[in-house]
Structures are given as structure tokens and as C-alpha cells.
DOMIVO-158675 format. One record per residue (C-alpha): residue in one letter; x, y, z. Coordinates in Angstrom, 1 decimal, always signed. Example, Ala and Ser with C-alpha at 12.3 -4.5 7.8 and 13.67 -1.06 7.14 Angstrom:
// residues 2
['a', [+12.3, -4.5, +7.8]]
['s', [+13.7, -1.1, +7.1]]
//
This chain:
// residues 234
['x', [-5.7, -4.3, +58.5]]
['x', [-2.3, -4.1, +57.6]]
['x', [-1.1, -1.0, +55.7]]
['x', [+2.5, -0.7, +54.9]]
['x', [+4.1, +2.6, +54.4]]
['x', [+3.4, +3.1, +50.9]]
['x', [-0.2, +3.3, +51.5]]
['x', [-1.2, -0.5, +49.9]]
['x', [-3.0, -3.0, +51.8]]
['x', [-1.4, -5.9, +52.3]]
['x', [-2.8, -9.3, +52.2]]
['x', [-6.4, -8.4, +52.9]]
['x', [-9.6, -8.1, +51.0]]
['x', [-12.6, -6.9, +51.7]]
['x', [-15.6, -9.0, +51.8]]
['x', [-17.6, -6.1, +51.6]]
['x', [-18.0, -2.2, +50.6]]
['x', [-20.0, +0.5, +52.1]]
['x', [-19.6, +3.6, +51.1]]
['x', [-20.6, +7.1, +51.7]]
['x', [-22.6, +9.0, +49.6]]
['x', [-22.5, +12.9, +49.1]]
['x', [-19.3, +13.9, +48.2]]
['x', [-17.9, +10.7, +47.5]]
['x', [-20.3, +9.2, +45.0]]
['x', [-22.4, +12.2, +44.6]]
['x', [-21.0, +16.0, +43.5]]
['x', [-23.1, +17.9, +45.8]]
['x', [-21.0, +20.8, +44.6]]
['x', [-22.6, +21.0, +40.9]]
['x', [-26.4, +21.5, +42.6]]
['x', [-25.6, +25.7, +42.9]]
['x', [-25.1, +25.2, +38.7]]
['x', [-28.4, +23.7, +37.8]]
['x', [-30.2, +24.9, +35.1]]
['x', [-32.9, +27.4, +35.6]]
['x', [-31.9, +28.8, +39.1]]
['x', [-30.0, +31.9, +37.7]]
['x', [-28.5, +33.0, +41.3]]
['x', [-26.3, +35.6, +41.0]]
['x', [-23.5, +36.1, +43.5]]
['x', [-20.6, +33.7, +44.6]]
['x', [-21.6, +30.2, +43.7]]
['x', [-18.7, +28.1, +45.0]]
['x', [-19.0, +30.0, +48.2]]
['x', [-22.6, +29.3, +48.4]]
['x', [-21.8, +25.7, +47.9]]
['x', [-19.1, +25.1, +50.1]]
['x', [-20.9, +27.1, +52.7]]
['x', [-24.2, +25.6, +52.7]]
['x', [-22.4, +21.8, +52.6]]
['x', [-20.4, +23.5, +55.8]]
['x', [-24.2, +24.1, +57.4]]
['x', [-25.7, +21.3, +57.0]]
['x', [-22.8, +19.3, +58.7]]
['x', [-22.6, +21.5, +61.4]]
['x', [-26.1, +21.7, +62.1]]
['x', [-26.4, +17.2, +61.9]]
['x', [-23.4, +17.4, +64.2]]
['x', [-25.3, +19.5, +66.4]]
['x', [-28.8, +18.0, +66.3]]
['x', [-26.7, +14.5, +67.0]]
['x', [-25.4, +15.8, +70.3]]
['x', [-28.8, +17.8, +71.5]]
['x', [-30.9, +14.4, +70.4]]
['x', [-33.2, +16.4, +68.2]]
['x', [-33.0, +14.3, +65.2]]
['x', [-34.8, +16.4, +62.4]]
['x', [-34.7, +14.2, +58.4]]
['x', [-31.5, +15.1, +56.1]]
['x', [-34.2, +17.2, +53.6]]
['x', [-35.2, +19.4, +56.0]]
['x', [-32.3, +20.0, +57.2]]
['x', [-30.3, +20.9, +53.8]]
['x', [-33.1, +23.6, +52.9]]
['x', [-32.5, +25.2, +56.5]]
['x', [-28.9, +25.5, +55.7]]
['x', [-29.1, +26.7, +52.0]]
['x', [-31.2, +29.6, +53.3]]
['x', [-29.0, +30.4, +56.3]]
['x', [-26.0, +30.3, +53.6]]
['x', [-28.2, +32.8, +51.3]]
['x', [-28.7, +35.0, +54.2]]
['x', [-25.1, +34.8, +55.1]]
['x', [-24.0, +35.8, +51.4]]
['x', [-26.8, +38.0, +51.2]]
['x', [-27.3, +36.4, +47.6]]
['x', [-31.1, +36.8, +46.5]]
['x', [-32.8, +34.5, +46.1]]
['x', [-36.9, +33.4, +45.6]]
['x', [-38.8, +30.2, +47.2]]
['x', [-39.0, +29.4, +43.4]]
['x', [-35.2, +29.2, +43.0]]
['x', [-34.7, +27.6, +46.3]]
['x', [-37.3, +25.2, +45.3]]
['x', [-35.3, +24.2, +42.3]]
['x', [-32.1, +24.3, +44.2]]
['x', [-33.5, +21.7, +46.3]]
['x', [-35.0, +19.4, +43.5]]
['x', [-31.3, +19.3, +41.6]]
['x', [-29.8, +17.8, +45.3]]
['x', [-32.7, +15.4, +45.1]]
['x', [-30.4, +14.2, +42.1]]
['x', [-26.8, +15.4, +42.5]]
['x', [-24.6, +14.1, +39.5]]
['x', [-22.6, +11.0, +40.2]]
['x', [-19.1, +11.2, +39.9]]
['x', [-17.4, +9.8, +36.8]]
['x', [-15.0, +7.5, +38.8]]
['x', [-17.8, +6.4, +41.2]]
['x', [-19.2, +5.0, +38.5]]
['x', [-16.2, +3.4, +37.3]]
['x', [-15.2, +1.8, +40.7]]
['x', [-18.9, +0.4, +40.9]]
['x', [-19.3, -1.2, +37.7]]
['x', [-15.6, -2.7, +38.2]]
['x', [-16.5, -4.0, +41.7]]
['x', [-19.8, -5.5, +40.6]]
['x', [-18.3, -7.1, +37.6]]
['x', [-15.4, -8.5, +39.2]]
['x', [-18.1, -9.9, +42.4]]
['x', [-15.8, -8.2, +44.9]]
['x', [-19.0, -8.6, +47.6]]
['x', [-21.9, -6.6, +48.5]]
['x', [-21.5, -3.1, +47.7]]
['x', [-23.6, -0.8, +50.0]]
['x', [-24.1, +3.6, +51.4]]
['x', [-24.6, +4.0, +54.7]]
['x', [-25.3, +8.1, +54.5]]
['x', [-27.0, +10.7, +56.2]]
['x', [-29.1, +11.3, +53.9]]
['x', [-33.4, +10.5, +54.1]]
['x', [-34.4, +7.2, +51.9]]
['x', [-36.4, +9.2, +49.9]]
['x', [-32.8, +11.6, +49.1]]
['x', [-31.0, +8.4, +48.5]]
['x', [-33.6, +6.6, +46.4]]
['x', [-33.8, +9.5, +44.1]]
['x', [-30.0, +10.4, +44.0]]
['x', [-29.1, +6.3, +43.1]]
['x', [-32.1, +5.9, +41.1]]
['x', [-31.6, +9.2, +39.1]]
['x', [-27.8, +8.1, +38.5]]
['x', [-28.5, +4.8, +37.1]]
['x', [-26.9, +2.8, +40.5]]
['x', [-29.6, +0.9, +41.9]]
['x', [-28.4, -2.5, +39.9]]
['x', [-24.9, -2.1, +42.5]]
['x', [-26.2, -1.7, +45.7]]
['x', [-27.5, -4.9, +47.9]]
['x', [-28.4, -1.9, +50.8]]
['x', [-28.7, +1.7, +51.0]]
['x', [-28.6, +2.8, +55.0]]
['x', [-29.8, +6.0, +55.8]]
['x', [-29.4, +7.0, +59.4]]
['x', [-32.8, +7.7, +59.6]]
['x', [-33.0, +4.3, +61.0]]
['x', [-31.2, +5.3, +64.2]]
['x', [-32.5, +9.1, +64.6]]
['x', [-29.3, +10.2, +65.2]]
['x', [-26.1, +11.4, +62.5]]
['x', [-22.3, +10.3, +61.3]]
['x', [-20.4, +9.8, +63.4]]
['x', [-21.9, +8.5, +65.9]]
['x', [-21.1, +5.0, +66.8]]
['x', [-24.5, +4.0, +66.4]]
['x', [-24.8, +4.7, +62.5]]
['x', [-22.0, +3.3, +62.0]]
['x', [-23.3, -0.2, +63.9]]
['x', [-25.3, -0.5, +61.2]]
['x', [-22.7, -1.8, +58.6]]
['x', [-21.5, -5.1, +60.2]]
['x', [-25.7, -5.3, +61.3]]
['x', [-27.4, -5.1, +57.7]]
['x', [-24.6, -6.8, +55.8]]
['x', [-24.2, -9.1, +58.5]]
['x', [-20.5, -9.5, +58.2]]
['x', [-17.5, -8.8, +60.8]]
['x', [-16.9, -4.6, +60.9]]
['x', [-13.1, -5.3, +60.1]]
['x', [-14.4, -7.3, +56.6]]
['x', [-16.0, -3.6, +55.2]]
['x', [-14.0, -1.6, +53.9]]
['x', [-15.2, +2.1, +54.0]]
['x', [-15.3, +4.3, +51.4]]
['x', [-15.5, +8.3, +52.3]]
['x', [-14.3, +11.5, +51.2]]
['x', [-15.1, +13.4, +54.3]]
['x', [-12.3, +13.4, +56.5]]
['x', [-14.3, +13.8, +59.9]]
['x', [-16.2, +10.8, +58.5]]
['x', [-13.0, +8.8, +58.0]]
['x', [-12.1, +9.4, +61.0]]
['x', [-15.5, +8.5, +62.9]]
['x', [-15.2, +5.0, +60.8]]
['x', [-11.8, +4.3, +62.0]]
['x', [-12.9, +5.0, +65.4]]
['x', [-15.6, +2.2, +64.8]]
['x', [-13.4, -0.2, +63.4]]
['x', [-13.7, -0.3, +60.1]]
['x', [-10.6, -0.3, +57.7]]
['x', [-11.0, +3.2, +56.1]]
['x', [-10.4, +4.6, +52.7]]
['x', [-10.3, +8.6, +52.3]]
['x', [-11.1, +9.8, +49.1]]
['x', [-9.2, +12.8, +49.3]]
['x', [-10.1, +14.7, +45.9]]
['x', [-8.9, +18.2, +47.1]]
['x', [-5.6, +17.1, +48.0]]
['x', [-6.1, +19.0, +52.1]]
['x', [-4.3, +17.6, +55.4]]
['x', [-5.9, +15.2, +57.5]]
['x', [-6.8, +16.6, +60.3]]
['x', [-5.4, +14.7, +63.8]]
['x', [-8.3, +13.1, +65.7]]
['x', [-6.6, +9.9, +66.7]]
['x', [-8.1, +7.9, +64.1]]
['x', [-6.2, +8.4, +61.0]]
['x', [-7.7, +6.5, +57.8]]
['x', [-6.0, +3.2, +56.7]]
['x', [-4.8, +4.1, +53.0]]
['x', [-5.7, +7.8, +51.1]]
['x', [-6.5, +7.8, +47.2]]
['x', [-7.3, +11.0, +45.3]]
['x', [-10.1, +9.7, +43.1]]
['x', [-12.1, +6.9, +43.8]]
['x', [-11.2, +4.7, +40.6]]
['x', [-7.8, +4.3, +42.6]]
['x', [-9.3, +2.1, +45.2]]
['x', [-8.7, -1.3, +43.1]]
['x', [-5.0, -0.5, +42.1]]
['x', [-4.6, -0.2, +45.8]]
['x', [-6.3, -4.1, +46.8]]
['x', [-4.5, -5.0, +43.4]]
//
């Protein structure tokens, strides 16, 4: 993939779009403000440190080989993170917690991009995530986005987490096109990077504006907000 210095693919379109999914279609970060839950204490915090735990502890599991589902694994961090905060909270609260990231909110410029791509027949669109089928059903389902995607990958099929090589095999596998004819999508930057690393042309959604950090696979082109992605092919 050629990328010239001002960030805008030249001469190349993608025959096909996966894309990640918490984070980058799905504000994980709105969950801690669900109704009925009434936690009181440091709510970003909470959030940003219980997305930080579950990462960590997929990254983990992937290298010990002790594959344990996505679900499980988000309520283990939330109530580490709780612990850690020493916010209070009851099974009942966690419970509800846990319902809302059953359905995170879609973001507005996810939707956007999707519609636009499907309209326009740009290819299949697909999520390869870590998240459970059951997670992904309900968070697609519950945002109206079943009609876009032709597959929704969970890495449940490999027993194993992004970024390793072999979730991201499954791209090229289940679309059955050429890795370096997906282009994906992904606002975590480790996740860009494990992509690159794979061979797939990369997109980072960088909606916070931070510094890439420099693990040798730097993403192909940046964009702040997703709805960016077809001014850049443009």
C-alpha cells in the first residue's frame, strides 16, 4: 500500500473492510453512565481502568494459553477495577454494568462510515473482535448494524486474543480475499500495530489525538473520527 506523506492512499482500494469493534465502533466508555447503576466515585477512571484490565489480562491469557470467553473476562476486570478504586459497588449494580456492555452505544460516525460503505458497495464489510459471539451479536444487533456486516469474527474461534497472528489469519480466511485487499479499521493502537505486523494495510482511528507508540509496525494512514476514512480513499 502506498501512502504518501500527507497521509492519503494512493491508487489503492480496498476490496474489503474489517474492522474492530470496542472502541472503534462501540463507546465502551458510556457503559460506567448507564441508567440505574448509581455508582458513586470516579467514573471515567473506573472506565478507563477496567478497559486497561481487560486488555491486559487477554494479553496475558494469550501468552499463558489459558483462553477464558471475552464475558468472563470483562466482569473479572470491572471488579478488580472496583477493588482498585475502592468504589462500592453490589452484584446488582455490577449486573447491570455488565448488561449495558452487552450493548455499548455505537458511535455516531461508525454509523455514518457504514451506511456510506454499504451504499456505495465498497465490498464486504466485516469485525474481527475479541469479543464472545453472543457479546457481538447483541452489541450489532442492539445498534441496528446487522444489515452491514457479511461476517462478524470473534476470536473465540481460535482460543487465543489480538494480536496474535492467528486472529488475525482469520480475515483473508473468512472473506476469502488476499490480506493486503482488507483494509483495517481500529482505534487501538497496539491493535494497529499487531495488524500491520500481519499485513494488512491499517487505519488508526485515533479519537484522543495520543502518540503512536513505536513497535515497528506503524499504521498506514491515521484519521481522528471514523467518518474520515472515505475522504482519505476519495
Amino acid at each position: 500500500m502506498n501512502v504518501p506523506p500527507d497521509g492519503k492512499p494512493s491508487h489503492w482500494t480496498p476490496k474489503a473492510f474489517l474492522f474492530d469493534a470496542y472502541g472503534t465502533l462501540f463507546d465502551v466508555h458510556a457503559v460506567v453512565h448507564c441508567d440505574g447503576v448509581n455508582l458513586v466515585g470516579d467514573l471515567p477512571g473506573l472506565s478507563q481502568l477496567w478497559r486497561r484490565k481487560q486488555i491486559e489480562s487477554t494479553w496475558l491469557r494469550a501468552l499463558m494459553e489459558r483462553y477464558e470467553d471475552f464475558w468472563h473476562i470483562t466482569e473479572a476486570a470491572l471488579r478488580s477495577a472496583l477493588r482498585e478504586l475502592s468504589i462500592p459497588a453490589s452484584d446488582g449494580q455490577i449486573d447491570r454494568l455488565m448488561a449495558a456492555y452487552l450493548c455499548p452505544p455505537a458511535f455516531a460516525d461508525a454509523k455514518s462510515l457504514l451506511g456510506l460503505l454499504h451504499i456505495a458497495a465498497q465490498g464486504p464489510l466485516a469485525i474481527l473482535s475479541n469479543g464472545s459471539p453472543p457479546m457481538l451479536e447483541a452489541a450489532v444487533r442492539g445498534n441496528g448494524l446487522e444489515w452491514y456486516f457479511t461476517e462478524i469474527i470473534s476470536v473465540d474461534r481460535v482460543k487465543t486474543y489480538k494480536p496474535s497472528p492467528r486472529v488475525y489469519a482469520l480475515g483473508p480466511q473468512l472473506l476469502n480475499l488476499p490480506v493486503e485487499d482488507i483494509l483495517f479499521v481500529t482505534s487501538n493502537s497496539w491493535d494497529a500495530a499487531g495488524a500491520k505486523a500481519f499485513g494488512y494495510p491499517v487505519c488508526w482511528c485515533n479519537r484522543s489525538g495520543i502518540e503512536m507508540e513505536d513497535w515497528g509496525f506503524a499504521p498506514d494512514f491515521t484519521v481522528r473520527g471514523l467518518g474520515r476514512i472515505a475522504e482519505k480513499l476519495a
